[in-house]
N, C-alpha and C positions, 0 to 999 in steps of 0.2 A: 672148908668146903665152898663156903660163900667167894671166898679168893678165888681159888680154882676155878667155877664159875662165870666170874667176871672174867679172868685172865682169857678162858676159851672165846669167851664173846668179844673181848675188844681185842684178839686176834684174829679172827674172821673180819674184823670193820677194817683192819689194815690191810687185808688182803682181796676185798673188792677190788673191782676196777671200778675207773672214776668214769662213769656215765656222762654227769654235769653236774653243773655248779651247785643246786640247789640237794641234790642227792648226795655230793662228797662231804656236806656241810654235814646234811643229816647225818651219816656217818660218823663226822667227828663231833659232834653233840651228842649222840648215842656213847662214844665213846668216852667222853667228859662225863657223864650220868653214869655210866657202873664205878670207874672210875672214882667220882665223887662219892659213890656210895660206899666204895672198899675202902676211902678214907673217911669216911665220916663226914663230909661236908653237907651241911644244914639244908642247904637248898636242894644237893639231891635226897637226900635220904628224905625232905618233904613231897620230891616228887615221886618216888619210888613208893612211897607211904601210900600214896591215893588208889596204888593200882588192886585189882581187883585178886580173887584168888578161889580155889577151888572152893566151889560155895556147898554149901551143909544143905543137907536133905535132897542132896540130889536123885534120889528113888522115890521121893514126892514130889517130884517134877521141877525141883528150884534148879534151873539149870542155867542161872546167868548170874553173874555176881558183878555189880556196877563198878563197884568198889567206892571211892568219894571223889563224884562225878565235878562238885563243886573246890575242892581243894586242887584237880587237875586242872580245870578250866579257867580256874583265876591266877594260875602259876605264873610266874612273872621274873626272869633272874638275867641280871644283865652281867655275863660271864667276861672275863677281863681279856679275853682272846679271842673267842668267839661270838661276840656281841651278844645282843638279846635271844635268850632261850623260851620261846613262849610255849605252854603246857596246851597239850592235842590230847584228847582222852579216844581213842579207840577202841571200839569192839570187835575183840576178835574169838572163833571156835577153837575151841582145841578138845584134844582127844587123847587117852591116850598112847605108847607107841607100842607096849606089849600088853597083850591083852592077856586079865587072871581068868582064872573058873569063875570069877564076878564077875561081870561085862559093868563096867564104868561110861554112863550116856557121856556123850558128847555134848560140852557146856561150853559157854562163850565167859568170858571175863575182860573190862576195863580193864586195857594198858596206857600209861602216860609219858607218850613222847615229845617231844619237840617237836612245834607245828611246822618248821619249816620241812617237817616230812611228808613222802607221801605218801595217804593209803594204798597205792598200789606198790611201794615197796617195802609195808610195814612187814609184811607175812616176810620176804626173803631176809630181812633185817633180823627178825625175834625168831625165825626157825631157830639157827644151833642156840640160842639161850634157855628155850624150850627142848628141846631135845637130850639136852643134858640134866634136866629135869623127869627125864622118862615119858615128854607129850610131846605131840606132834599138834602142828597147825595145819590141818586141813585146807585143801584149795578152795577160795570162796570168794562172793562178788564183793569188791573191795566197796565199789559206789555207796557214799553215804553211812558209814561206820565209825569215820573222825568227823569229832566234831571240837573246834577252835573260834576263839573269837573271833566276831566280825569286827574288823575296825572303819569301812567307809561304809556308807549307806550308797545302796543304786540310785540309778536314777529312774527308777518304778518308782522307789518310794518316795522318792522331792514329788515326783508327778503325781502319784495317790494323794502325799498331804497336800497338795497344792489345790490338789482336785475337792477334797475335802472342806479345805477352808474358805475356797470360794462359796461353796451350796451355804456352811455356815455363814458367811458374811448375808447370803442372798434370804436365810433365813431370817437372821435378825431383823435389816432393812423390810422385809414383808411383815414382819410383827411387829416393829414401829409402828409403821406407818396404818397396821391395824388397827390397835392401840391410839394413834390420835383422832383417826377416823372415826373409834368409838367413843372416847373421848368427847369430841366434839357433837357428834348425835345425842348423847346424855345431857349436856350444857345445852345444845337449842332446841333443844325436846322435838328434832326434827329428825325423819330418817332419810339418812342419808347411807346410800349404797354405794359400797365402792364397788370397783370393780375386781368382776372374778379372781383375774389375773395376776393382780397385784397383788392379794393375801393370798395366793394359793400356799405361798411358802410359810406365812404362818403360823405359829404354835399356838396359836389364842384359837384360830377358828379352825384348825384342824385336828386340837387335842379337842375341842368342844363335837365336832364329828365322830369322834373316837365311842368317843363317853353320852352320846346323844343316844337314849332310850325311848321316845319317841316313834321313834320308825318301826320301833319293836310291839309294838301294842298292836293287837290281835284285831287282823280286816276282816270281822265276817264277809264273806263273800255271797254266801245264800244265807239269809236270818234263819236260825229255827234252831232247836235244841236236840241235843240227844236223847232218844228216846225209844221205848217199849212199842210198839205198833201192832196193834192186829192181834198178833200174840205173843206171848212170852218166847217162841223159841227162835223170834227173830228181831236183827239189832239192824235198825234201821238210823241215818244220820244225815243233817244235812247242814249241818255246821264243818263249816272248811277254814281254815286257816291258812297265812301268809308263807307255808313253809319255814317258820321257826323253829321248826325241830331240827332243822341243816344247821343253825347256829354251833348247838349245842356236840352235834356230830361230829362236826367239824374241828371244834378244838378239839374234842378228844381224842378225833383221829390223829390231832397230829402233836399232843402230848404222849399217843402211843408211838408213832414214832422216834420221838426224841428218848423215848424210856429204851425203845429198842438199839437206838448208837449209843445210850450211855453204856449199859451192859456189851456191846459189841468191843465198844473200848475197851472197857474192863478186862475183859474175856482174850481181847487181842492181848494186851501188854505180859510181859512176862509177870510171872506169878511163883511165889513160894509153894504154893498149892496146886501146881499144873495140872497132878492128877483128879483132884476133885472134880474137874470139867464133867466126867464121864458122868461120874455119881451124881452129879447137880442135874445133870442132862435126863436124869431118868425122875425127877420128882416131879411133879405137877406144877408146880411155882414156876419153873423153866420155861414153861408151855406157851406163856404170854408173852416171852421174848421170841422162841423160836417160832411161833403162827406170826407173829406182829406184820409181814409180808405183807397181811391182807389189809392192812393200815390204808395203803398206799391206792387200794382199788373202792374204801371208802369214797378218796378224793373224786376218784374216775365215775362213781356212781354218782356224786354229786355232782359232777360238772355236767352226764349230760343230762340230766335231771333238770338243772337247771336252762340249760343251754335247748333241749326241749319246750319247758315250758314259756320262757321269755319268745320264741320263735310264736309259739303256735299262738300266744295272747296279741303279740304284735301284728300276725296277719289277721286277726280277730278285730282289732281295732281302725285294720287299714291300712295300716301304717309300710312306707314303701319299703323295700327288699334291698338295703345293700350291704351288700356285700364286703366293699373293698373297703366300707369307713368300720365295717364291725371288725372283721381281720385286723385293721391298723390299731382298733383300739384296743383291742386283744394282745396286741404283740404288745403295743405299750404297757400296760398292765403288767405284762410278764417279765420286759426285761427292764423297764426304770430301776429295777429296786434289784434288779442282779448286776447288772454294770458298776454297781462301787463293790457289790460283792466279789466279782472277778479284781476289780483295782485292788482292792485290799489284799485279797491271797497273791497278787503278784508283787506286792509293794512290800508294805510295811507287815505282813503275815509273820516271815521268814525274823525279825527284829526282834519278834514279843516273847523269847521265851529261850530255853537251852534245857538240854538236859541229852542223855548217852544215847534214846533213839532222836532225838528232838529232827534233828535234818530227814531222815527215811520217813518219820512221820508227816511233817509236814511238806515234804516233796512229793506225797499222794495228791496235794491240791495246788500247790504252786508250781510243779513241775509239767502238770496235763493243761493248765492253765496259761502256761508261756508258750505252749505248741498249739492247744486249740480253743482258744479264745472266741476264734472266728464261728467254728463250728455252736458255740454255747451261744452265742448273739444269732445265730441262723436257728436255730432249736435246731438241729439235725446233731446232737449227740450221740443219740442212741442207735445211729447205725453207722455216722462213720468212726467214729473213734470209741465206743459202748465200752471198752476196758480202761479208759485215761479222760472220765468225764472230768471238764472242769466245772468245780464246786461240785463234788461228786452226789448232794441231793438235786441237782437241775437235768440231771435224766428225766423225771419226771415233767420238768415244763416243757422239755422236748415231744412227749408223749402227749401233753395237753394240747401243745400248738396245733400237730399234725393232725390231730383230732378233729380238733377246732377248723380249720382249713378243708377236711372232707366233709363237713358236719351240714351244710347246703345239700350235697347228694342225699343224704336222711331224709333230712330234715323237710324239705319241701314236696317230694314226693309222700312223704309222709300227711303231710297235712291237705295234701291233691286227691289223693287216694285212701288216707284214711286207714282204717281195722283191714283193709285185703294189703296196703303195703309191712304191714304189723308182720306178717308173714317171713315177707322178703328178710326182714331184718331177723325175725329165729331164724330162719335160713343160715343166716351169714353168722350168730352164734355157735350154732351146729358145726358149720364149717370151722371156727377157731375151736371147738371143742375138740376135733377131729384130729387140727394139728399138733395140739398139746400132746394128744392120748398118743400119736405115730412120736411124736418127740423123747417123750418119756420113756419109749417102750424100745427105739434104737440107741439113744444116749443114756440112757441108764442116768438120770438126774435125781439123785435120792435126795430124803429130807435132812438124815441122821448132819449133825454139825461132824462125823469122822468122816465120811463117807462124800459129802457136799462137794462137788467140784464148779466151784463157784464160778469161774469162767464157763463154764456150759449155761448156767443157770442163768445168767446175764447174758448169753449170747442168745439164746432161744426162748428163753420165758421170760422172764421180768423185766428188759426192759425193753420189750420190743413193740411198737405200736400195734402192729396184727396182732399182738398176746392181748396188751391191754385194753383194745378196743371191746373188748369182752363184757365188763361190767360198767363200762361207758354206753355201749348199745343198751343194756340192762338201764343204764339212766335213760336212755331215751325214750322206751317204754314207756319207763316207771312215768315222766314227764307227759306223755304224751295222756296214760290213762286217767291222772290227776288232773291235767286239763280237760278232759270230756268229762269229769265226772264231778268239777267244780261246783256247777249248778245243780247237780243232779241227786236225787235221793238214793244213797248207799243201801241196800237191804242185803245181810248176809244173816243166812241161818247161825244161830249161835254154836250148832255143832261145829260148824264150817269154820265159824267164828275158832272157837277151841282150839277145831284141830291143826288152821294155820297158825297158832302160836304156840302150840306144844310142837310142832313140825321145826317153828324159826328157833326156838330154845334149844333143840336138840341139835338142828342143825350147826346153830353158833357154837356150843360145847364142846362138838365134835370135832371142826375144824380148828379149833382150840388146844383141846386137848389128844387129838388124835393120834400125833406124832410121838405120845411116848414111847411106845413101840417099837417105832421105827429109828431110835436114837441109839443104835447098838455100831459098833465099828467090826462086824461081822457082816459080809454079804451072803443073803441066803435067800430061795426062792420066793418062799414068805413074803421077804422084805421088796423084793422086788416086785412082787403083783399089787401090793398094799401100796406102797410108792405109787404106781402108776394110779391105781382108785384116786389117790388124794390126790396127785400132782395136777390132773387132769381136771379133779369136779370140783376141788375146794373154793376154786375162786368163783364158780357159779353159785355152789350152793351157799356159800357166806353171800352173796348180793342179792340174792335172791329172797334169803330170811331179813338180810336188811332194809330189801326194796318193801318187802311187808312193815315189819315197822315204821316206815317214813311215810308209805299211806294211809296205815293206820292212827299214826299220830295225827297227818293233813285233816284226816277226817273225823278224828278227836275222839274215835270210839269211848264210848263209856268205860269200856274193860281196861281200858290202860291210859284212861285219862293223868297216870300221876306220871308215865315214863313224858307221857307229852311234857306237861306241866314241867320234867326235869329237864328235856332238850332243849325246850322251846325259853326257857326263863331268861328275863333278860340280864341275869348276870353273867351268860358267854357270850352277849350282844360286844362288847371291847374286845374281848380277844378273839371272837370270829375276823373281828375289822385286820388284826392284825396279824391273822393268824400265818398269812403267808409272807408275810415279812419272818415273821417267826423261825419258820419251816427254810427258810432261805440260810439266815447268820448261826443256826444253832448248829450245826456240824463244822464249819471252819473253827469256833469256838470249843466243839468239843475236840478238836484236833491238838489244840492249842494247849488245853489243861493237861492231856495224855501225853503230850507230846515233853512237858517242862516234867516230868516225872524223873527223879532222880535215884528212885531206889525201885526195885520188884512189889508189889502188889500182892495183898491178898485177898482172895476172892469170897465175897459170899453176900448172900444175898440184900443183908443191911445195910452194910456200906455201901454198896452199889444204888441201892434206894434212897441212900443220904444225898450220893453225888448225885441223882438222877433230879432230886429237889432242889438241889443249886443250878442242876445246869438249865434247869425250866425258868427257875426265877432270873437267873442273866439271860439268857434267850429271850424273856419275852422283854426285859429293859430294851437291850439291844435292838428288839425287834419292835418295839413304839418307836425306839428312835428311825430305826429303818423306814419305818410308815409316815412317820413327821415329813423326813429329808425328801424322800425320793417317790414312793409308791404315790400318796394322798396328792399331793402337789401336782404331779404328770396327770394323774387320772382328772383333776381336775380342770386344767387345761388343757387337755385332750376333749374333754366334753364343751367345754366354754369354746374353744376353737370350729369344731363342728355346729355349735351352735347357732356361732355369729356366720357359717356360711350359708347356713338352713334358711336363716334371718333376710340373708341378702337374696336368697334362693326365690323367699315365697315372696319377696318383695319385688323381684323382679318378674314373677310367672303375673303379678296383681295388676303391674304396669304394661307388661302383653298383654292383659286379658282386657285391661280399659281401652288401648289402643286397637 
């Protein structure tokens, strides 16, 4: 039968027409390989060996069989007529051609051909061999399905490591010369200051920034203790704190996100387990991957939280208004430390790794990053290109810039106008609440992961700056009420007290846990009115229960003096510093490890938990180093350079004013 077989298939290779060069070759390679297999020769039967085959448990969803990704890709056979044969592992669907009273899914299996072929004429090539097998090969996008060795490097990649070894060289030479500077200080027991400049790059005085605990200790700002006043049923405070509860916030906002692409991975890659998706979708444990969305609007309430309050202490102090040197140092901030991240996904990315999706995986980040590079160094991701972001977590710095850059219209009329501008801005919350509810209620944007059409969700909600200005305005508030109420003594009835924290509790749970309900792959009225409640309030009503706790902590109530004491601790004082370096390398990296995957996966919640502990712990290595090389060094010189102009500024206004 196996004769028979081959005999059909390398009769149809002889009765192609000859296209060109590189296609008649594939041909006659294809035809050396059945060939070699009807005789037994070693080298085909090793490549024939690797290929993939109808895989078991296909009505548990296992519906792709790799076969041995690594035996095809190292194949190597220098044929005495046809020169070298190099092994191409392709994925391809197939399907039955006669359907039984069983309906048989449609499953993809590794085949092993010769790379001098191409994925666009593998399907015409393996039709009749499949066909005489009783399946058919489906029409499908060939792009990205072979994958063969690379043998030259681009020249991205000379220019990334080039790129690379310079900042290394520029680091060493800055921690020398740190190093004998300090050196020398210690031996003449004199201090001597270098300059900013020169050590900005390093590792002595910027891992010592890192790990510097100091800045962390508690600035009462009004003296006085928490306490009982007047009477028992009111909690009066006037102890305020440096906002060290954002520390603590902050990493964990963004270990929840990292916890939420490690299970994304997971959940993406094929699976022996396909169908347990559904069943997992409905347990409670699920709930903290499928909410984790609101991870992201953490950030957003921090930033203008913060970005409030630095405004309003600064016109408190006097201090002049500009504009153009805050924005410049802003954007510095943001993309120092994304510009080797884009180098790298264009460069050396694509080198680190292989496996049957290895190229579709990672052409999600090196492919949008060779077209919009430009748009990712402008922050304008999120609206011109919102489906092909490069470094697909930098949507978000898009969303912070733009932020950032309107954040003077707030901001100033705010602090002009005071509690009657407080207005204007619910206003303009209302307003986005408005578009959400009309969004949700014509696009039908559900939560269920069967149901999700993730392109709408991205196009209208998540990452659109009018969406997330939502709980950024919420930071502005929150910022703004914290700085009036700095000096001021807190009095809140203790019932009050209660019932905004059973209120923020419930709230948190809900938006939490909400969506199991809604995790069904059935559309029904139900689902749609509940969809629209949540899609609409969730992101208010979670910033809202967290804008309580962050004033509640600043103001140290009595009642939850321990969740303070757990935000605020300066052991997320390191990883707050580096937390967006973090946030930055840890999805090109987890691209990387999903991507080298050579067999199907199976799904459940500990191994996921396992991987999610490893990809924190390289994420944050990776992500000190990030903060060493690029972020710490620019920020620093970016303030030293301002500095020295301020310098020359006030020195020359001293020289006018004596003249």
């Amino acid at each position: 039968m196996k004769t028979f077989l081959i005999a059909i298939f390398s009769l149809f290779l002889m009765v192609q027409g000859n296209d060109d060069t590189n296609l008649q070759l594939c041909k006659e390679q294809l035809e050396a390989l059945f060939k070699g297999i009807e005789n037994h020769e070693p080298w085909a039967i090793i490549m024939y060996d690797s290929w993939g085959d109808r895989p078991s448990g296909i009505y548990s969803g296992n519906v792709v069989d790799f076969g041995n990704f690594e035996q095809c890709y190292n194949f190597l056979h220098n044929h005495s007529v046809l020169g070298k044969i190099q092994g191409q592992n392709c994925l391809i669907p197939v399907k039955r051609k006669n359907e039984t009273t069983l309906t048989v899914p449609e499953y993809r299996i590794s085949v092993c051909v010769p790379g001098i072929c191409s994925p666009d004429h593998i399907r015409t090539l393996l039709q009749p061999y499949f066909e005489t097998k009783g399946l058919l090969i489906p029409v499908y996008d060939p792009i990205n399905t072979c994958e063969t060795k690379i043998e030259h490097f681009s020249i991205l990649f000379w220019i990334t490591i080039s790129f690379f070894i310079i900042f290394i060289a520029i680091v060493l030479i800055s921690t020398i010369y740190d190093a004998i500077i300090h050196h020398l200080a210690i031996n003449s027991k004199a201090i001597i200051k270098p300059r900013a400049s020169l050590i900005s790059f390093s590792i002595y005085t910027n891992m010592k920034q890192v790990f510097n605990y100091r800045d962390n200790r508690k600035q009462i700002i009004s003296v006085a203790t928490s306490a009982n006043v007047g009477t028992t049923t009111t909690t009066t405070t006037k102890t305020f704190t440096n906002l060290n509860c954002l520390n603590g916030l902050r990493v964990l906002s963004t270990l929840w996100v990292i916890y939420q692409h490690t299970y994304y991975m997971q959940l993406s890659f094929p699976l022996i387990n396909e169908n347990y998706k559904y069943r997992w979708s409905q347990q409670w444990f699920s709930m903290i991957f499928i909410s984790a969305r609101v991870a992201v609007d953490n950030f957003l309430l921090i930033s203008g939280t913060l970005i409030a309050w630095n405004f309003m202490n600064e016109r408190k102090k006097g201090s002049p208004l500009n504009i153009f040197k805050n924005v410049i140092i802003r954007y510095i901030r943001l993309t120092t430390a994304l510009i080797p991240v884009i180098l790298f996904t264009v460069g050396p990315m694509i080198y680190m790794g292989s496996g049957p999706e290895w190229t579709s995986r990672i052409s999600q980040v090196t492919g949008f990053c060779d077209k919009y590079w430009w748009s990712a160094l402008l922050h304008v991701q999120n609206y011109v290109n919102p489906f092909e972001v490069c470094v697909g977590q930098a949507w978000y710095l898009s969303v912070d810039f733009q932020l950032y850059l309107v954040s003077p219209l707030i901001l100033y009329p705010l602090w002009k106008y005071g509690r009657k501008f407080l207005w204007i801005i619910i206003g303009l919350i209302l307003v986005i609440l408005t578009y959400i509810l009309i969004i949700c209620i014509y696009k039908e944007i559900y939560i269920s992961l069967f149901l999700r059409d993730t392109e709408d969700l991205y196009k209208y909600l998540y990452g659109q700056t009018h969406v997330k200005a939502l709980p950024w305005l919420m930071g502005i508030i929150l910022g703004y009420i914290l700085f009036e109420t700095k000096d001021k003594s807190v009095k809140i009835l203790k019932i009050y007290h209660l019932i905004a924290w059973i209120f923020s509790i419930l709230i948190i749970l809900a938006i939490i846990f909400a969506p199991i309900p809604l995790q069904t792959s059935q559309i029904a009225d139900q689902t749609k009115v509940l969809t629209v409640i949540y899609q609409t309030l969730h992101t208010f009503g979670w910033t809202l229960a967290l804008a309580w706790i962050i004033f509640a902590c600043c103001h140290n109530f009595h009642e939850i003096r321990i969740i303070n004491h757990f935000l605020a601790h300066p052991f997320w004082l390191p990883f707050a510093r580096i937390a967006f370096c973090v946030y930055l390398v840890h999805l090109p990296m987890q691209y990387v490890m999903i991507g080298s995957k050579k067999q199907s996966g199976h799904f459940n919640d500990t191994s996921t938990l396992h991987a999610f502990c490893g990809d924190v712990g390289f994420a944050i290595l990776i992500g000190l180093i990030w903060h060493l090389m690029f972020e710490c060094p620019f920020n620093v010189l970016t303030k030293d350079n301002f500095k020295q102009n301020r310098d020359k500024n006030d020195t020359l206004n001293e020289v006018h004013t004596t003249k």
